[in-house]
N, CA, C and O of each residue as an XYZ file, in Angstrom:
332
protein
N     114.860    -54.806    -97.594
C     114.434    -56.171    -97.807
C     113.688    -56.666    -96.564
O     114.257    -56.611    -95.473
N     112.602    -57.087    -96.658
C     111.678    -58.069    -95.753
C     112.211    -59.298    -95.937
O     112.904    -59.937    -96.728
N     111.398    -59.426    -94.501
C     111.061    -61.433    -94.682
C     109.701    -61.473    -93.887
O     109.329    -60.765    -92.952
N     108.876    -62.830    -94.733
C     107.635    -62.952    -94.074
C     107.854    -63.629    -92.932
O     108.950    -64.163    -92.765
N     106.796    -63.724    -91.909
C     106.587    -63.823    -90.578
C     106.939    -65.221    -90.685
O     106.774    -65.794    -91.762
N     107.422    -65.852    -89.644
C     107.425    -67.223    -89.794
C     105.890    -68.397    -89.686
O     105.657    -69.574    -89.963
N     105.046    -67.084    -89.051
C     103.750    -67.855    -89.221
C     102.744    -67.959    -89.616
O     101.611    -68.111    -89.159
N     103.446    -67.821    -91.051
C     102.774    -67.739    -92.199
C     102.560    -69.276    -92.754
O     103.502    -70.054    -92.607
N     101.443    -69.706    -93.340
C     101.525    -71.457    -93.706
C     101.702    -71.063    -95.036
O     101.222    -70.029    -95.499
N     102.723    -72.274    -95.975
C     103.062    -71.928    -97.490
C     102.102    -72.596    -97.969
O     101.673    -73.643    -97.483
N     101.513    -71.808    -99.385
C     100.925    -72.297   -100.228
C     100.407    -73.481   -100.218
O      99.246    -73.881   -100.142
N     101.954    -74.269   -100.349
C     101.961    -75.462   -101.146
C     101.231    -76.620   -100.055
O     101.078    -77.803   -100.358
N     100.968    -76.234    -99.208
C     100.677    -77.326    -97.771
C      99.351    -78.037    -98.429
O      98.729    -77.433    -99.303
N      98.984    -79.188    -98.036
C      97.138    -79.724    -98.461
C      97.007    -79.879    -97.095
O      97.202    -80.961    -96.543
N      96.541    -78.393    -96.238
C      95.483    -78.493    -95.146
C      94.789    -79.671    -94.787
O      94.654    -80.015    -93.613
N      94.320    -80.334    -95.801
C      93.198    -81.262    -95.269
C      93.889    -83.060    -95.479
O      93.493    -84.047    -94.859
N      95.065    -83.013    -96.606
C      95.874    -83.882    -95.791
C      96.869    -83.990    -94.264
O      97.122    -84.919    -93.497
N      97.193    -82.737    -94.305
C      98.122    -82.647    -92.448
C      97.129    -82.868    -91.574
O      97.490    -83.399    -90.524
N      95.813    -82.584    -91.703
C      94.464    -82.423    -90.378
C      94.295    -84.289    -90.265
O      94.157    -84.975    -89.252
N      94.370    -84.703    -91.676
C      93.851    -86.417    -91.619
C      95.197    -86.752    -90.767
O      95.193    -87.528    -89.811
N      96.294    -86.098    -91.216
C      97.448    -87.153    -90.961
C      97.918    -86.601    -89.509
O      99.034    -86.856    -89.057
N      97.080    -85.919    -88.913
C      97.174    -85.198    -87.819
C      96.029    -86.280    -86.791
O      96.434    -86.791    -85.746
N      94.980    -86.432    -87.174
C      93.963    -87.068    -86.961
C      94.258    -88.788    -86.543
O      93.878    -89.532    -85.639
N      94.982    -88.895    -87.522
C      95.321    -90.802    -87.219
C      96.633    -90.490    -86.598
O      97.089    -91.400    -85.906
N      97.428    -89.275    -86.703
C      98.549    -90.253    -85.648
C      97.809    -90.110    -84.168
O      97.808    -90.968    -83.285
N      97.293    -89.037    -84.134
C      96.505    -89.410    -82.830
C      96.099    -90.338    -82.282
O      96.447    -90.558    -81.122
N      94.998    -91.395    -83.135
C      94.445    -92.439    -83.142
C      95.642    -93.511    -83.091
O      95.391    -94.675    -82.778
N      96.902    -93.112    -83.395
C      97.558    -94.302    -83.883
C      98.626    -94.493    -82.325
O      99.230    -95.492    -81.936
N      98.556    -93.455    -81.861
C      99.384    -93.010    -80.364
C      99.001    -94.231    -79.278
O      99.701    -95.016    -78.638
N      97.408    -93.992    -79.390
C      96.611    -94.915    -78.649
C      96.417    -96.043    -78.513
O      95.895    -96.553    -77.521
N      96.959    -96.830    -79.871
C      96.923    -97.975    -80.321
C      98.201    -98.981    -80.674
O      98.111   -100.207    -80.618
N      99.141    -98.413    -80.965
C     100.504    -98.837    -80.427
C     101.343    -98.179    -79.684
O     101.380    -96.950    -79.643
N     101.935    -98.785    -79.169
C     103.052    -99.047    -78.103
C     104.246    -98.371    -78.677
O     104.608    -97.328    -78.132
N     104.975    -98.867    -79.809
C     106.166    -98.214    -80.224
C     105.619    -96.996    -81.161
O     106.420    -96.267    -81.746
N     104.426    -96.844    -81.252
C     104.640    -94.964    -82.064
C     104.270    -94.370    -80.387
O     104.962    -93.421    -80.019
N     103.603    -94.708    -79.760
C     103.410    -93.866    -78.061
C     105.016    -93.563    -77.219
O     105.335    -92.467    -76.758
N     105.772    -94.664    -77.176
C     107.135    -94.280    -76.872
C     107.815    -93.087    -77.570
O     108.208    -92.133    -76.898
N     107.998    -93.137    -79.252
C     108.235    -92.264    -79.933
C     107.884    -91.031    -79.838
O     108.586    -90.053    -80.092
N     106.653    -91.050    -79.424
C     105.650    -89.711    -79.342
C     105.942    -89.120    -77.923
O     106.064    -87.960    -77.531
N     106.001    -90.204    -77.360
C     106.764    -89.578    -75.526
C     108.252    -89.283    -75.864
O     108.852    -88.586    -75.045
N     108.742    -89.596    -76.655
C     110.345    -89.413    -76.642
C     110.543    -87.647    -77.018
O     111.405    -86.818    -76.726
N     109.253    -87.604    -77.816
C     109.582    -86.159    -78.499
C     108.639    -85.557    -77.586
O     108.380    -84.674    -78.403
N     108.193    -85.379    -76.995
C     108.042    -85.118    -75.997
C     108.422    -84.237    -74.755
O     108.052    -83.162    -74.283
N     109.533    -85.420    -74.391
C     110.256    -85.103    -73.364
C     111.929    -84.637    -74.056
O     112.901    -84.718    -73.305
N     112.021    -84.398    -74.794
C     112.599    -83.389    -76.057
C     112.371    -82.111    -76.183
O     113.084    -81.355    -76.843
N     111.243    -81.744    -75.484
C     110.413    -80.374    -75.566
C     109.371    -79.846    -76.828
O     108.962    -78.721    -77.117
N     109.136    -81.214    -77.445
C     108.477    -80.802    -78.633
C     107.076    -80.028    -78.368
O     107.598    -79.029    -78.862
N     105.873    -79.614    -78.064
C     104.618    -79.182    -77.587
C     103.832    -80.437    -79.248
O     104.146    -80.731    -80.401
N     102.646    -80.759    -78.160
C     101.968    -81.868    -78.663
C     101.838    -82.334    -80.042
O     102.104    -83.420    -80.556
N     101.239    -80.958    -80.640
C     101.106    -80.902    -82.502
C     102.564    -81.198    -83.267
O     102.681    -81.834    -84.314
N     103.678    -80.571    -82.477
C     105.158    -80.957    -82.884
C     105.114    -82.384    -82.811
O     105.233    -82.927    -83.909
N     105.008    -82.969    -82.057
C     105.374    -84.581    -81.559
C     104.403    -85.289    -82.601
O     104.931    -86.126    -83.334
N     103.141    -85.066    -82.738
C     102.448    -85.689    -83.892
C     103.179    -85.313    -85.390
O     103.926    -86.152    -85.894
N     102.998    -84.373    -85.884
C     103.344    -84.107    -87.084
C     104.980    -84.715    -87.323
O     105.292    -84.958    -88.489
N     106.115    -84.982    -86.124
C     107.380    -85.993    -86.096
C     106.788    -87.251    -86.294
O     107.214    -88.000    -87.173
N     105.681    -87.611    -85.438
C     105.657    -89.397    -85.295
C     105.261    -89.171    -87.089
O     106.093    -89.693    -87.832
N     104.267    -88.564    -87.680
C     103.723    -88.655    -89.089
C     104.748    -88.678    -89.932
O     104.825    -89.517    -90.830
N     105.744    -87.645    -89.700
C     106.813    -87.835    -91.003
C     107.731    -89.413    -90.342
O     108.380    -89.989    -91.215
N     107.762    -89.837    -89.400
C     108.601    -90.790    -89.332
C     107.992    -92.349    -89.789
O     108.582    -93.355    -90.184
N     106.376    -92.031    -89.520
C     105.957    -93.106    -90.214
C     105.626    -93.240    -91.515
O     105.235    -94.208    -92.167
N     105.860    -92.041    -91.806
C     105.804    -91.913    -93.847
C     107.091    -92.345    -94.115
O     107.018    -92.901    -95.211
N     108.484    -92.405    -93.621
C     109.383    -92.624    -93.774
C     109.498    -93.956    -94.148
O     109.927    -94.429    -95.200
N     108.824    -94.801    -92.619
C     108.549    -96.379    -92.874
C     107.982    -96.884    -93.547
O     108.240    -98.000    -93.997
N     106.709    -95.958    -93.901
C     106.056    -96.747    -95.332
C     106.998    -96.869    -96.564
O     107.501    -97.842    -97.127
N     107.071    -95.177    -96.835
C     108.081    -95.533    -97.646
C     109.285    -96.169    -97.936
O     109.488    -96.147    -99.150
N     110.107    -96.692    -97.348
C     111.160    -98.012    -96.998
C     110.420    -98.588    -97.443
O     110.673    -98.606    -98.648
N     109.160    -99.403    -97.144
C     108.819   -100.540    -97.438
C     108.569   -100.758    -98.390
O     109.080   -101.726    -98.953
N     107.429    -99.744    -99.167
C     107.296    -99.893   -100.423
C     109.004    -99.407   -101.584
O     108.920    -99.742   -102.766
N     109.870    -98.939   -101.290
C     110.628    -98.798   -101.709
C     111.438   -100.097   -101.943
O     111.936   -100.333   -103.043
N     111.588   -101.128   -100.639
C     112.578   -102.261   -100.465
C     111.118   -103.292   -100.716
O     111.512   -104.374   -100.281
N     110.406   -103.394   -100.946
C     109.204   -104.049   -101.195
C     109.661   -105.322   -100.020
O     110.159   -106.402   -100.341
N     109.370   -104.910    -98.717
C     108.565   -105.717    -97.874
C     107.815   -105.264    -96.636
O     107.718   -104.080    -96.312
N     107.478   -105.920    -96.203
C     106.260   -106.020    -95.204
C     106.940   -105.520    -93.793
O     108.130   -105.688    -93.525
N     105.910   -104.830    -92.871
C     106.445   -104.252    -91.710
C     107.254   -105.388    -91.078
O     107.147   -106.410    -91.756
N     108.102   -105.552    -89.898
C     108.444   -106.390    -89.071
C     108.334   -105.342    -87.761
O     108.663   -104.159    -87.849
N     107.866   -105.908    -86.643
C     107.785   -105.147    -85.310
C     109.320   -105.446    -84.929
O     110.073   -106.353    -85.283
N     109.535   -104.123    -83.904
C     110.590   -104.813    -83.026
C     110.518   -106.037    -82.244
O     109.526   -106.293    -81.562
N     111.541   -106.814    -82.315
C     111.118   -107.976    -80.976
C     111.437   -107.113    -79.805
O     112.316   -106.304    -80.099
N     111.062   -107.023    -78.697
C     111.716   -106.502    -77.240
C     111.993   -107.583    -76.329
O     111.279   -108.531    -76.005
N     113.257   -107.242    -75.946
C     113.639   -108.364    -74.839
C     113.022   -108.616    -73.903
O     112.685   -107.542    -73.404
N     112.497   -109.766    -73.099
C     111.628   -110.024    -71.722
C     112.665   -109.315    -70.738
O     113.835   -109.300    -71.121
N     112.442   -108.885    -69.841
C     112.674   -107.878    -68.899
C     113.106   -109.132    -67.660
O     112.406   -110.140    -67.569
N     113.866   -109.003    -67.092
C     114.136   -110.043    -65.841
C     113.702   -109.841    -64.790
O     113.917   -110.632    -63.872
């Protein structure tokens, strides 16, 4: 009995959705604050870069989905003023 290589990509993947959704979390790193923390968190976790994107992506599909699931609208964290 075999097993295939682990780096092998399955079938079922849409290449050209992971590259988009690869593409904006990038863009999206740059542009907020709490997915850039997130993205540093995994990070310094030991994730290597493409790991840390493709986490921040499933975690923000997560949040969409909540929302549209509980049907409401994002809320940011508040953060406490710092003394």
């Amino acid at each position: 009995m075999t097993t295939a290589p682990a780096s092998i990509t399955p079938q079922q993947i849409n290449k050209r959705a992971k590259a988009a959704m690869m593409v904006g979390m990038g863009h999206h790193i740059r542009k907020v604050a709490e997915s850039k923390a997130y993205y540093e968190k995994k990070r310094t976790e030991g994730k290597k870069h493409n790991q840390a994107l493709r986490s921040l992506g499933r975690h923000i599909t997560r949040v969409f989905w909540s929302m549209v699931k509980n049907n409401r609208l994002y809320e940011e964290k508040k953060q406490s003023p710092v003394p």
